[in-house]
C-alpha positions in Angstrom: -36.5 47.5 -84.8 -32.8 48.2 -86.0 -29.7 48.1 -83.9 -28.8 51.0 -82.9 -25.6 51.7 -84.1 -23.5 54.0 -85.6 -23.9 56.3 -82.9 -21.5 58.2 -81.0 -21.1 56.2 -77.3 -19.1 59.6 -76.4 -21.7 62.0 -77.4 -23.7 62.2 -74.4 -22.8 62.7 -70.1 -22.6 59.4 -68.3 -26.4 58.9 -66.2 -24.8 60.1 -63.6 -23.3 63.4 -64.8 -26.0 66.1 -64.8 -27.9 66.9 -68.0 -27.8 70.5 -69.6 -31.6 70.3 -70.4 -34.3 68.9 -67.8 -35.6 65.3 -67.8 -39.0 66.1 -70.1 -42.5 63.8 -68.9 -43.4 64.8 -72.5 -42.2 66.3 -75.2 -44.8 67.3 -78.2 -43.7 68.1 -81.3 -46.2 70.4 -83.4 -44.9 71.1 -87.1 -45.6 73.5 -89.7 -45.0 74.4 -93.4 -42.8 76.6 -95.5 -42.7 79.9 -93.8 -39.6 82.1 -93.0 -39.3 83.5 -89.4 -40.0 87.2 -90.6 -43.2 86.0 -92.5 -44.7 84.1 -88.9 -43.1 86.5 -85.7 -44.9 89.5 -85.6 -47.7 88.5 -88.3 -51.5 89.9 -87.5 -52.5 86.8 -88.9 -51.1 84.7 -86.2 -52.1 86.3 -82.6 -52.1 83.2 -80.9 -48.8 82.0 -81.8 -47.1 85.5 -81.6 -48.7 85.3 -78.0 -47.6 81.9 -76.9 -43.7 83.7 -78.7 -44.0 86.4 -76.1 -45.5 84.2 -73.0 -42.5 81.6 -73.4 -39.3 80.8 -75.0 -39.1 82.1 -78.8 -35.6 81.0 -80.5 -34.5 84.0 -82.8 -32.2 82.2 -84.9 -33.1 78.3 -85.7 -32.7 77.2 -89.0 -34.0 74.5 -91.3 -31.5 71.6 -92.9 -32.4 71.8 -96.6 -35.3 71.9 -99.1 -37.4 71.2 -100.0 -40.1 69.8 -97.1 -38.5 65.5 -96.7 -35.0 65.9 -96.0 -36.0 68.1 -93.1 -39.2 65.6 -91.4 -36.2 62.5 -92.2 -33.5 65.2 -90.5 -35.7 65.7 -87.2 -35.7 62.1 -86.9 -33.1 60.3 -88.5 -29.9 63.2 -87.8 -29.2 63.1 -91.2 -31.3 63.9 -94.0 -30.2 60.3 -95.3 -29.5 61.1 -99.0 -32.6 62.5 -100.0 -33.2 65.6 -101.5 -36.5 65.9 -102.8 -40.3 65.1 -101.6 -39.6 61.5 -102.9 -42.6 59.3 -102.1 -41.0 55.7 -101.5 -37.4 56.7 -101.2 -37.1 54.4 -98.1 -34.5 54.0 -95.4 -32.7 51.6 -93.5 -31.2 53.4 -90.4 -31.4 54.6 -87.3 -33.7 56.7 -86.4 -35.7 58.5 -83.0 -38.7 55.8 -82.9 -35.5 53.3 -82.4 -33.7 55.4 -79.1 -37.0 56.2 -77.6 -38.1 52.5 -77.7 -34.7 51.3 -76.9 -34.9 53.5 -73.8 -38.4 51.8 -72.5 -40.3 55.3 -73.6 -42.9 55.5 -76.3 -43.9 57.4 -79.2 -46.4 57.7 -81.6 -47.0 60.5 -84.7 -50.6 62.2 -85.6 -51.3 63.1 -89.0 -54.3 64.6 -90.1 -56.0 63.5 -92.9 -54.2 60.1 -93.2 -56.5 57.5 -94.4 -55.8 55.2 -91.9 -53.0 54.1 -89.7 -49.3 53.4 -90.8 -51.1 54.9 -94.9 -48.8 55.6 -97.4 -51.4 56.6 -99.7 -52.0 60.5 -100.2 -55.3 62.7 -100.8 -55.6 66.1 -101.1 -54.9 66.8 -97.4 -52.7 64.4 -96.5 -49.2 63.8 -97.8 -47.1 61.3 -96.5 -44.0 63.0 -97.3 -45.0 65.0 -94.1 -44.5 61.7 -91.8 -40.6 61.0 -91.7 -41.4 58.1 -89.4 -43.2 56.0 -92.5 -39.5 56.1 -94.5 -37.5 54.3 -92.0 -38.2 50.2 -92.7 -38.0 49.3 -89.7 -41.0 51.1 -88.8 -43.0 50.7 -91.8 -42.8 46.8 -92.7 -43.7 46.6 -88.7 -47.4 46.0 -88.8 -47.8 46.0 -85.3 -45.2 49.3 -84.9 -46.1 51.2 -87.6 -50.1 50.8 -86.9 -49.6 51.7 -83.3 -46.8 54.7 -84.0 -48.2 55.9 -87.0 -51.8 57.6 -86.5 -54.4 59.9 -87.5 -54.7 63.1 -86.2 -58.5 62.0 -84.4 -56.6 59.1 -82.1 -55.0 62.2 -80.9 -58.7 63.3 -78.9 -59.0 59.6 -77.0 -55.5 59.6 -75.9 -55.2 63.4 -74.3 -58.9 62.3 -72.6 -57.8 58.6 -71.7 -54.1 60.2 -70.2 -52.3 57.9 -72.6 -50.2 60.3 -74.7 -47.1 58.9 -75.1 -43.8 60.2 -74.0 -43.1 61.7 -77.8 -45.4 63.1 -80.1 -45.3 64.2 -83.4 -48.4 66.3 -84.8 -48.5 67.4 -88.4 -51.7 69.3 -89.2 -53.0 68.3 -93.2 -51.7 70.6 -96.0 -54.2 73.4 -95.4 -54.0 74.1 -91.9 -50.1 73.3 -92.0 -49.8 76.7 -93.9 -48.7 74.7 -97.1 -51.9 75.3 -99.2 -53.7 78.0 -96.6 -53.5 81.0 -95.1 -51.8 81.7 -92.0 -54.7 82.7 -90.3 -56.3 79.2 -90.5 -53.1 77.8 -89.1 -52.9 80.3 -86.3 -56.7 79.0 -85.5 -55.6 75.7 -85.9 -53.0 75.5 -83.0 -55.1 78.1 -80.9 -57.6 74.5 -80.5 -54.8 71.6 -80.6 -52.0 73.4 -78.8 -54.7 74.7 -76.2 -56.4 71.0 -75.9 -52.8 69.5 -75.0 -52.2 72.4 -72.3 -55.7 71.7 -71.1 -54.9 67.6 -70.5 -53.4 65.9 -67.8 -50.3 65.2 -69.9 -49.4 69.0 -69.8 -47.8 68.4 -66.9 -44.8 70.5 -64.8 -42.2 68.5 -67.3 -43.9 68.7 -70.1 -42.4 70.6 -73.3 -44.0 71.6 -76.7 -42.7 72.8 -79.5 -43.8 75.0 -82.0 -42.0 75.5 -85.3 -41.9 74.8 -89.4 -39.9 72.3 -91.3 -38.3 74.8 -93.7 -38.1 78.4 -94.7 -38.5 80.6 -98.0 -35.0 81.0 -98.2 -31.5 79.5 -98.2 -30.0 80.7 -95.2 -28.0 78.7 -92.9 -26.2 78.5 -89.5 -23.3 76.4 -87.6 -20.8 75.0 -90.1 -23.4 74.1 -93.1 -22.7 75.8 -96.6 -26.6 75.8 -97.4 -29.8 75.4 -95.5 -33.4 75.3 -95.5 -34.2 78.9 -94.3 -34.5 80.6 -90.8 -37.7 79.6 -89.1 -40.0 80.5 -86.0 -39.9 77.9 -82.8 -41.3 78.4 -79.6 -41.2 76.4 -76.9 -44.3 76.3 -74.2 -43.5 74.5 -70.7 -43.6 75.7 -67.0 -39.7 74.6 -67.8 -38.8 77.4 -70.4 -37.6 81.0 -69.4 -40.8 83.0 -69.8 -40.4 86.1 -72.2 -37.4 85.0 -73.3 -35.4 85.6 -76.7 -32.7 83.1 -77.1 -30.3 84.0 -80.1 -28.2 81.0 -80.0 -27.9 80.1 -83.7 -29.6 76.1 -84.2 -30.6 73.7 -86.4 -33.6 70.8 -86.4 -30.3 68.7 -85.3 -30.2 71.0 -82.3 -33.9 69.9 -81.7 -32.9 66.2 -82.0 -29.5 66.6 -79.6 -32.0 68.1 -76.9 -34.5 65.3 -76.8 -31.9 62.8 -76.7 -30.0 64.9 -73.8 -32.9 65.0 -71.6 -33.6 61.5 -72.0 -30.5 60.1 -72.0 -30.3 58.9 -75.3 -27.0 58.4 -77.8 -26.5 61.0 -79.9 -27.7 60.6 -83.6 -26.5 61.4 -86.5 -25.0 65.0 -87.3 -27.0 65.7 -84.0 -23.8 64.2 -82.6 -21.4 67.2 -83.8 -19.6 70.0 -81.9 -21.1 72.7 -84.0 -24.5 71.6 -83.6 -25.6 73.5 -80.2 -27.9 71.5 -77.6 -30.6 74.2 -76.6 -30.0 74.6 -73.3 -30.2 78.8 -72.5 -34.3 78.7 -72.2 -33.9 76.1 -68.9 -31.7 77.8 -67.2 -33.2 80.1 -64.2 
């Protein structure tokens, strides 16, 4: 694993100032492909995710880094989209990256990814593209056997560890390029989550703490928030936890970096990256009661 430096030591309250967002048991990370807000919130194709909008927290205004699909998986992870601008297939990294603060902060992590071959593969198929798994770029991970087979999993491991109670504290889950919405209609996506996001609920890691999160890498358009000249589009994101405001609208303009500063606020990790900045906002407004 890299150091972690780079970082802003200043970024984040001392451990003993209270947070702005609680201190998650889990937080689950579900992501999605290439659709703009106003083609997802209020669709008839997706019922179940426009209910689980209205049931919890639905942020109005969130917006993607860049396109096309990479920069923003290496963004969500990394705080930075690292130089890369296209769906480059071995354009590796050597930084910093989320793996890195969550291990650093005795936690654990591990993405699912439907379709992949096998563990820590960064081979592609017709389902499966590996530009979808931002952890696999970072080198740290990757020439890690022993990290990279254990972080870096198929979407199926994803069954034993809900039933065994073994999810780990971070998940990322990327559904394959049809029920991601990429290559399929939104109705297969919608059915999709309706199993997987009801299966975590349903487990013993869905606990009082827990948070998920719902949303999709980039948009259809260019749009942009917070300081940046030119983004990846507005998406939809809704967050599901006993935690979140219920019904609630939060029209605080974000990025994927505002996703990022959260996670690392409620666990008491350094800032990363542009995640760091002023303009970036920590999402705070759906916690507080």
């Amino acid at each position: 694993m890299l150091p972690v430096t780079g970082l802003n030591p200043n970024a984040n309250p001392s451990p003993t100032a209270p947070r702005a967002v609680p201190n998650f048991s889990h937080v689950i990370v579900f992501i999605l492909e290439n659709k703009e807000y106003t083609s997802v919130v209020g669709n008839t194709q997706m019922p179940y995710f426009n209910t689980l909008a209205r049931q919890y927290t639905l942020l109005t205004h969130y917006f993607a880094i860049s396109h096309p699909s990479l920069p923003n998986y290496i963004a969500l992870v990394g705080g930075d989209t690292l130089g890369i601008t296209s769906d480059c297939s071995k354009c590796w990294v050597n930084s910093p990256n989320l793996a890195d603060l969550i291990e650093s902060a005795g936690l654990t992590w591990r993405t699912y990814q439907e379709s992949m071959p096998s563990p820590c593969d960064t081979s592609d198929n017709s389902l499966y593209a590996h530009r979808h798994d931002p952890f696999i770029y970072f080198d740290d991970i990757r020439t890690n056997a022993a990290r990279c087979q254990n972080g870096i999993v198929p979407l199926t491991a994803l069954d034993s560890d809900l039933a065994n109670n073994s999810l780990p504290d971070f998940s990322f889950i990327v559904p394959n390029l049809c029920n991601s919405s990429h290559n399929c209609a939104l109705s297969v996506t919608d059915a999709w989550l309706n199993t997987w996001v009801t299966k975590v609920m349903a487990s013993q890691a869905y606990d009082q703490h827990t948070l998920i999160v719902v949303t999709w890498d980039e948009g259809q358009s260019n749009q942009t928030c917070c300081g940046f000249s030119s983004g990846g589009g507005r998406v939809a994101i809704v967050l599901i936890s006993p935690l979140v405001r219920q019904g609630f609208r939060d029209n605080t303009s974000y990025t994927h970096y505002s996703l990022l500063k959260t996670i690392a606020e409620s666990w008491g990790l350094q800032a990363l990256g542009q995640a760091a900045d002023a303009q970036v906002s920590l999402i705070a407004a759906p916690f507080e009661k």
